[in-house]
C-alpha positions in Angstrom: 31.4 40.6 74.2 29.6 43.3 72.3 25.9 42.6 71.6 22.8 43.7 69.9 22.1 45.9 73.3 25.7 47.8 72.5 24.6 48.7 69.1 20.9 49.6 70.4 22.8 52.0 73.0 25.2 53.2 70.4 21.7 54.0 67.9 20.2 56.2 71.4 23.2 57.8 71.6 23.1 59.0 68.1 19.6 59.9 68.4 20.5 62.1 71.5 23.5 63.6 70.0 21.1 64.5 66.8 18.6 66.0 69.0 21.1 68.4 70.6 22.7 69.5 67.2 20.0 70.0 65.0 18.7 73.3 66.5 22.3 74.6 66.5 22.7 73.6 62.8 22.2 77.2 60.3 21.2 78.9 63.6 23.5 81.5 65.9 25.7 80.1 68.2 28.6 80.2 70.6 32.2 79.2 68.4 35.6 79.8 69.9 39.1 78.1 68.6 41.3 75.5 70.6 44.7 75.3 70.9 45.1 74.0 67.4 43.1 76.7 66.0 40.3 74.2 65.2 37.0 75.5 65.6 34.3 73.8 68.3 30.7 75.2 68.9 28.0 75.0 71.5 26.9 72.2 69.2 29.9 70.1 69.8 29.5 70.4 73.3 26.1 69.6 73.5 26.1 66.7 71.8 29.0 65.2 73.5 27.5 66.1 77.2 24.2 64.3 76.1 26.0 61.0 74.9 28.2 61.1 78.2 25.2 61.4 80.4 23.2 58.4 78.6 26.8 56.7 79.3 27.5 57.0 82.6 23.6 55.9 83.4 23.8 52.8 81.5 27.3 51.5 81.1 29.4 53.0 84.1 32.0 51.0 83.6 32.9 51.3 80.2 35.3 54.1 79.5 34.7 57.3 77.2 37.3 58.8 75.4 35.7 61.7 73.6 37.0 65.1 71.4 35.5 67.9 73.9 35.5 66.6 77.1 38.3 64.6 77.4 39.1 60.4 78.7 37.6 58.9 81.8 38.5 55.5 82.9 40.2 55.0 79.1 42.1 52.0 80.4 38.9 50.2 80.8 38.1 46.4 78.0 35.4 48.6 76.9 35.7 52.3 75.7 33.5 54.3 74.1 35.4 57.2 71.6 33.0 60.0 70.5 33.2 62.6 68.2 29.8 64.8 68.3 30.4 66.7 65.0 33.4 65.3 63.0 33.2 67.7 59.7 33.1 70.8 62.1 33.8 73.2 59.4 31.4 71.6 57.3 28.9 71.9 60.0 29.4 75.7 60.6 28.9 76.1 56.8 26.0 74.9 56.8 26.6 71.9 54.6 25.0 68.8 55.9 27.5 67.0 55.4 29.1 66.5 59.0 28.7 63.6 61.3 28.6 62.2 64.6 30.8 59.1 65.3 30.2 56.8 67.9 32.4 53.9 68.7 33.1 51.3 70.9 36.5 49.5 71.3 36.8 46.0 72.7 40.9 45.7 74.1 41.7 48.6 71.4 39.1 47.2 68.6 36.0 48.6 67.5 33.1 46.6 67.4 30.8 48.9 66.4 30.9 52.0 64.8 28.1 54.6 63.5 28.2 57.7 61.6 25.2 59.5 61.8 24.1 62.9 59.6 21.6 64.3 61.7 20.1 66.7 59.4 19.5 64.7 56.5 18.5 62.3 59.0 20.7 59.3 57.5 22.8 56.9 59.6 25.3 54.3 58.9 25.9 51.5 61.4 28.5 48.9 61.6 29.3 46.2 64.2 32.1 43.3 64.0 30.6 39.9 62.4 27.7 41.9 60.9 26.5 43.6 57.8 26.5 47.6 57.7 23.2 49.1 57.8 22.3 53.0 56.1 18.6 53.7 58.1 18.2 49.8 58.9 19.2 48.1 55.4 22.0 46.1 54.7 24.4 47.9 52.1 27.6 46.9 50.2 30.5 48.7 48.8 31.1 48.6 45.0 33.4 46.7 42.8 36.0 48.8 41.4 37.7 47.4 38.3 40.8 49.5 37.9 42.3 52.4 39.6 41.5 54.6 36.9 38.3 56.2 36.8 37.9 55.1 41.0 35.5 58.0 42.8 38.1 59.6 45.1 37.5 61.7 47.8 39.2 63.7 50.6 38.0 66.5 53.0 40.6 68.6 52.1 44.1 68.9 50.3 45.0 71.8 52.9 45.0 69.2 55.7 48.0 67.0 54.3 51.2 67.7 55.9 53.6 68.7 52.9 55.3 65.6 53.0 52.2 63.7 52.3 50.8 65.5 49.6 53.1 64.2 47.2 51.5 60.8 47.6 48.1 62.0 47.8 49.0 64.1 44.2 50.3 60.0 42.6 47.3 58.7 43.5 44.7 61.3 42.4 46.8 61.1 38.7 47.0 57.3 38.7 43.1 57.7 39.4 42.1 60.6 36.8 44.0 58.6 33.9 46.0 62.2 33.3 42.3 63.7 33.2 42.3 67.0 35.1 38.4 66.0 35.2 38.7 62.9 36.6 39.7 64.8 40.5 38.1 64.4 44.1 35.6 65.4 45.7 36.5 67.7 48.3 34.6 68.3 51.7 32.5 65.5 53.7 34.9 64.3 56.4 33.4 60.9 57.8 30.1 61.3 55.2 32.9 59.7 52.4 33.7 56.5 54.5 29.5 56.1 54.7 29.3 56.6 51.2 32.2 53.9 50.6 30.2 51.4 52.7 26.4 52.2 50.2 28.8 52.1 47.0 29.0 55.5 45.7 32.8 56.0 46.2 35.4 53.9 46.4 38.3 55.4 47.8 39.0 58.0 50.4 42.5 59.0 51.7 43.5 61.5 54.4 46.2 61.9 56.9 46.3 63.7 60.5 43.2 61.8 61.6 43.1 60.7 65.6 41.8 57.7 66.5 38.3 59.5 67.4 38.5 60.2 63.7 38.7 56.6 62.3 37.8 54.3 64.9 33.7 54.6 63.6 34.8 54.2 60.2 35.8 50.8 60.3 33.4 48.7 61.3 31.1 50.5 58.7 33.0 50.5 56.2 34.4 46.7 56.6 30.9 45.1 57.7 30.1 46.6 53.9 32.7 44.8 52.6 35.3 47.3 52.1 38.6 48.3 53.7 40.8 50.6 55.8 44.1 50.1 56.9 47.1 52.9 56.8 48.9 53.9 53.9 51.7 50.9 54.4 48.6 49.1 53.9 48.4 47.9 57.8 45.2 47.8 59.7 44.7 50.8 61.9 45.3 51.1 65.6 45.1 53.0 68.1 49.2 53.7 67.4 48.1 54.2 64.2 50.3 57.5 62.3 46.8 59.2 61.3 47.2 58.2 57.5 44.2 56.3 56.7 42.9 55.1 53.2 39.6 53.4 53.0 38.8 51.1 49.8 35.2 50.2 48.7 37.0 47.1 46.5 39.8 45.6 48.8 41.2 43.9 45.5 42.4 47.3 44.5 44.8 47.8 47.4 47.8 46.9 45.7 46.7 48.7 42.8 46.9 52.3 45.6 50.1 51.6 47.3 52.2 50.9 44.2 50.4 54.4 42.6 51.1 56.3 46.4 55.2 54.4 45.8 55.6 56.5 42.4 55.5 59.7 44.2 59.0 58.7 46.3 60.1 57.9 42.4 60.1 61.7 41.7 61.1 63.0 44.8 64.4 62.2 45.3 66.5 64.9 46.7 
């Protein structure tokens, strides 16, 4: 059962993780690049290491699956998935637009998620059967009357895999109306899904995310009355292909997988 104590904890931990970051953030530090070629800082690191040690200390059974430091005792009911600075790029830029994601799964669910900004100081909170919070106040998605015209956002149209840009490119024209005005906003990582959840967007799609990416995002953005599924329109999992849209106006969900089916319309080979 997750309780009010489970989002308390999840609230220090974000408070810890801000307190390790902030006086990396527009500073010198250490950087080098994984495998991947992603980067990950000194800042990463410490904010991870202070959420595991508040973990293990006060919920030694649950598990931890985090980005730096790896699973322990991921098979447990209860797992805690971490990210300390999702928007890394953003982060090194100095744009305060990064976050910190904190979630915890109940048998593969999360039952609460929080997406914290530490610099601007702003935090969005979600847990299952709940409203979302932004610094303590209940807030609520947006109604969003027609696909044309919709706020759209993405991090970035480098990180679509070519085969899924053509359906990102449908859906940013069904959205701009044929308007090369009308595009994303580009940049912001797990900031957009916040902003979803207060109202002032209502749609972000992206694709290559890992659970530690998207399992935050859903109780915030849901508790606020939107939604996130994949891009079949299926609710995400931990088996989940990485391709994730998130809807401030559920009714509009049709409306994004019938613009995202044109693009296999044109592409026929």
């Amino acid at each position: 059962m997750t309780t009010r104590d489970d989002l308390a904890l999840a609230n220090h931990l974000a408070d810890a993780a801000g307190a390790a970051i902030r006086p990396f953030f527009r500073a010198r530090y250490d950087m080098e690049y994984k495998a991947d070629k992603s980067p990950v800082t000194q800042a990463d690191r410490a904010a991870e290491a202070a959420i595991r040690a508040i973990l293990e200390k006060e919920r030694p059974g649950d598990g931890i699956i985090g980005e730096e430091y790896g699973s322990v005792r991921e098979g447990a009911e209860r797992v805690w998935i971490l990210d300390p600075i999702d928007g890394t790029r953003s982060f090194i830029a100095g744009r305060p637009i990064f976050g910190t994601l904190i979630a915890l799964t109940q048998g593969g669910w999360p039952t609460i998620g929080v997406i914290d900004q530490p610099i601007a100081k702003e935090r969005w909170a979600g847990m299952a059967g709940q409203p979302t919070t932004f610094n303590g106040q209940p807030v609520r998605t947006r109604v969003c009357r027609a696909l044309e015209g919709a706020g759209i956002a993405t991090t970035s149209p480098h990180l679509f895999d070519d085969g899924d840009v053509p359906y990102y490119m449908a859906l940013v024209a069904a959205v701009s109306g044929g308007s090369p005005r009308q595009g994303p906003v580009y940049g912001g990582d797990c900031y957009n899904y916040g902003l979803v959840a207060s109202g002032f967007l209502d749609i972000v799609i992206e694709s290559g995310l890992q659970s530690y990416d998207f399992a935050a995002l859903v109780p915030v953005v849901e508790g606020a009355g939107g939604l996130m599924c994949d891009w079949n329109g299926e609710p995400l999992t931990a088996d989940s292909d990485g391709r994730v849209l998130a809807l401030g106006d559920p009714a509009r969900l049709e409306d994004v997988l019938e613009a995202m089916a044109a693009a296999t319309d044109h592409h026929h080979h």
